[in-house]
N, C-alpha and C positions, 0 to 999 in steps of 0.2 A: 870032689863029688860034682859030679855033671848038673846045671840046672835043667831042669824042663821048662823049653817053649813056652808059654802060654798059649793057648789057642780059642779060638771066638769062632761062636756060629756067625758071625756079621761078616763081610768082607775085611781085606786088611786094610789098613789106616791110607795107603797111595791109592789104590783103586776106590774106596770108597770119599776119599775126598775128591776125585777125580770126577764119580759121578757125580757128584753135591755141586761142584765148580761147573761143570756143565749144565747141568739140568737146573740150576739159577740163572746161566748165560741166558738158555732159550726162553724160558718162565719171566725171567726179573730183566735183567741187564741190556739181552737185544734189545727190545719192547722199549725201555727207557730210553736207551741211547739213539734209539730213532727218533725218539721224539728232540731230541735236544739238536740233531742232526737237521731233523725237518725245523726246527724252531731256527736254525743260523744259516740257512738258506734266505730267506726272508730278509735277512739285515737286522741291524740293530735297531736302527731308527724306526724303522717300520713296526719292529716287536715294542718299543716303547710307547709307539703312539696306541697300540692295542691294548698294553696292557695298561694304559693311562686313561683312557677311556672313560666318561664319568657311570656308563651304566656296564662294565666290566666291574668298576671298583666296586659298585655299589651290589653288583651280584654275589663277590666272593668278600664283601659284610656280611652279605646276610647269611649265605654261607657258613662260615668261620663261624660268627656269633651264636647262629641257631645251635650249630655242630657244640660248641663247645656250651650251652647253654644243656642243651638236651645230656651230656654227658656226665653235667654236673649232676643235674637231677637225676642218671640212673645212679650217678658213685653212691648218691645220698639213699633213694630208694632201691637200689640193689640190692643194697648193705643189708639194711629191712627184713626184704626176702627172704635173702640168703641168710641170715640167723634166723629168723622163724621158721623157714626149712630145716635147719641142721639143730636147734635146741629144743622145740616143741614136738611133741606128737598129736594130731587132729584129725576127726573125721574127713576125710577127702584130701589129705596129704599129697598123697601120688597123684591126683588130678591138677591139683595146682603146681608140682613143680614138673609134672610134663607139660603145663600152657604155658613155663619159662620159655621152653624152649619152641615153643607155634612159631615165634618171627622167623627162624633160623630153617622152617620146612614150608612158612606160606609162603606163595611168590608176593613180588614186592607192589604189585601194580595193584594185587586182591586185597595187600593189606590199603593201599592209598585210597581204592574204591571206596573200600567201609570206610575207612576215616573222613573222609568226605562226604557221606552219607549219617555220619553219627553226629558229625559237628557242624554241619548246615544248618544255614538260619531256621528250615525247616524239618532239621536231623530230630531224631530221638533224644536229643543231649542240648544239640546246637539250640533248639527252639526256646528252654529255660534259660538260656543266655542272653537269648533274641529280646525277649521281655525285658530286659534293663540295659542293651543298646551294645551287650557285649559282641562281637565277633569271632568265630576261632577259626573257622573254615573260610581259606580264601584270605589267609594272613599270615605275618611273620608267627605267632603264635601256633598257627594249623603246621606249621613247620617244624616248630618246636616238637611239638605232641610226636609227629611221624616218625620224624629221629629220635625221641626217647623209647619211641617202642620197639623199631628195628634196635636198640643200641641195648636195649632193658638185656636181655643176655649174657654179654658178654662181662658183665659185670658181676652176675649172679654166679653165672658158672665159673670165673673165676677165681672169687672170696670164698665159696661153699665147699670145695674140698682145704680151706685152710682153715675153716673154721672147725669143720670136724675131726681136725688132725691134732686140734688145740685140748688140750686136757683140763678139766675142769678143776683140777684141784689149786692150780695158782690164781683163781677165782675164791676159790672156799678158804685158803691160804690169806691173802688180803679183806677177803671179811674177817676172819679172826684177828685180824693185827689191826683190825678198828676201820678199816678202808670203807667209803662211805662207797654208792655203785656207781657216781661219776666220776671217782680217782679209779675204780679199777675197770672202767673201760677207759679212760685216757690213758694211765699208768699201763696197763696190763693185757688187754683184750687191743687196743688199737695199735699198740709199736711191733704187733706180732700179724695183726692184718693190712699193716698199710700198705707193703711193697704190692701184695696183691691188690688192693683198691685201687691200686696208682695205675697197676698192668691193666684192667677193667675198663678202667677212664680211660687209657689213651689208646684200646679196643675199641670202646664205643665209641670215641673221638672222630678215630681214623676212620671208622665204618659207617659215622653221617658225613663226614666232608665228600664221601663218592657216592652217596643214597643220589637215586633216580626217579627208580620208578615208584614208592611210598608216598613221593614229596609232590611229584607235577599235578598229582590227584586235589588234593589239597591244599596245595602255594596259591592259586590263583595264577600263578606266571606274570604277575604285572611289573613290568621294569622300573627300580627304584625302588621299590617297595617289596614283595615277591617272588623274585627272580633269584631263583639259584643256579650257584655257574655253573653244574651240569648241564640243567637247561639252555644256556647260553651258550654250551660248545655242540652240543646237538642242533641247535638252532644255525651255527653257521656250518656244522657240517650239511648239512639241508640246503646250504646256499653256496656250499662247493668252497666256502671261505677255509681252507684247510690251515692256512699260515695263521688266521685269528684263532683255529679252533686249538691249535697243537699249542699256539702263545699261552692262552689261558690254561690250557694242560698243564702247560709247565710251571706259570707260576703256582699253581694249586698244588703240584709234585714239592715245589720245593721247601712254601710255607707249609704242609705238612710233613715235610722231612725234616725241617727243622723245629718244631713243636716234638712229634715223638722223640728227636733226640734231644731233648731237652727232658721229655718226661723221662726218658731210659733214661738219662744221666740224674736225674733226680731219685729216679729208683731205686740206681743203683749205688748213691752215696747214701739214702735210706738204708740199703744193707749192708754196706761196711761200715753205718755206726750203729747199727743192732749185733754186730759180732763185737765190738768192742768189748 
């Protein structure tokens, strides 16, 4: 008996990976590899003394830290959201999880405006601060804030189709066998949402270490203190310094390429001992 072909509306498997290998070259690969090309032009010695630089380091601290500080607080408050979006129903439901998604349609420079304006020592927010000697605008903190809010997204949308995919009866299952509700969200409710909290976090992660225009509103820019290395490679693009600017490119390429694959690799051993 003859088998039937299989057949697929998609392209076949050589032309369509064909496409994919290409349209990454132009998209992903060129784009990178010129950068590492233009960075060894330069010399070594040269790129070391840049990227050693004490207000280089001190910009992709602040950097780094703000990024993975803000990412923390969307995993924590994303989580939030995202189960009082998918378990509750409320008056004004759909309003609140269409303003999830505002960072992801405002431009970035309108979000950084108002955040600079909310948390000024003479903002709406900023001023009750002002009174007991707090600052948030025009500091590493105003930093913090910009990147949790461009990052608050991708966290939510995330966790939120795993949570309503989640069935509610091995909840009601673990109440009956006596489970108190902080064994059955450690036990039961978290080892089914973490792979997705983890993809979230290192979404939001990767999406503050290249935040721009949110941040210059509200940093301050002050060197040492303020300064994020976007800023600082825009800054020597402005002064034609391309060998400095492309340096720093690239260390920030690379300490984020090795953070995500670190979180994928933690992911993805999350999922082969959740199929165990």
């Amino acid at each position: 008996m003859l088998k039937l072909k299989e057949h697929s509306v998609l392209p076949g498997f050589n032309l369509a990976l064909g496409f994919t290998l290409l349209y990454l070259s132009l998209i992903v690969l060129i784009p990178l590899s010129s950068l590492f090309f233009k960075t060894a032009t330069s010399g070594w010695d040269n790129f070391w003394e840049i990227v050693t630089n004490e207000r280089v380091l001190a910009s992709l601290r602040v950097t780094f830290f703000s990024s993975l500080i803000a990412a923390a607080l969307n995993a924590i408050f994303g989580l939030v959201i995202a189960w009082v979006l998918t378990r509750y129903t409320f008056p004004g439901k759909r309003l609140i999880d269409a303003l999830v998604d505002l960072p992801f349609a405002l431009p970035t420079a309108v979000a950084g405006i108002t955040l600079a304006m909310l948390y000024a020592p003479n903002g709406w927010i900023g001023h009750y601060f002002a009174e007991y000697d707090i600052k948030i605008a025009y500091t590493p903190l105003g930093i913090v804030i910009a990147l949790t809010f461009i990052g608050l997204p991708f966290v939510v949308r995330t966790v939120q189709p795993v949570l309503e995919e989640m069935e509610s009866e091995a909840e009601e299952a673990a109440a009956c066998l006596g489970a108190s509700r902080w064994n059955t969200v450690l036990r039961v409710i978290f080892p089914s949402i973490y792979p997705a909290l983890l993809t979230g976090f290192a979404l939001a992660f990767a999406r503050s270490i290249g935040e721009y225009g949110s941040v210059i509103f509200i940093a301050g820019n002050m060197p040492f203190i303020s300064e994020i290395a976007p800023l600082l490679i825009v800054a020597k693009l402005e002064q034609y310094d391309y060998a400095g600017a492309t340096a720093i490119a690239l260390v920030m390429l690379l300490i984020s390429f090795m953070l995500l694959l670190i979180i994928n690799g933690l992911q993805g051993w999350s999922n082969r001992r959740g199929m165990k």
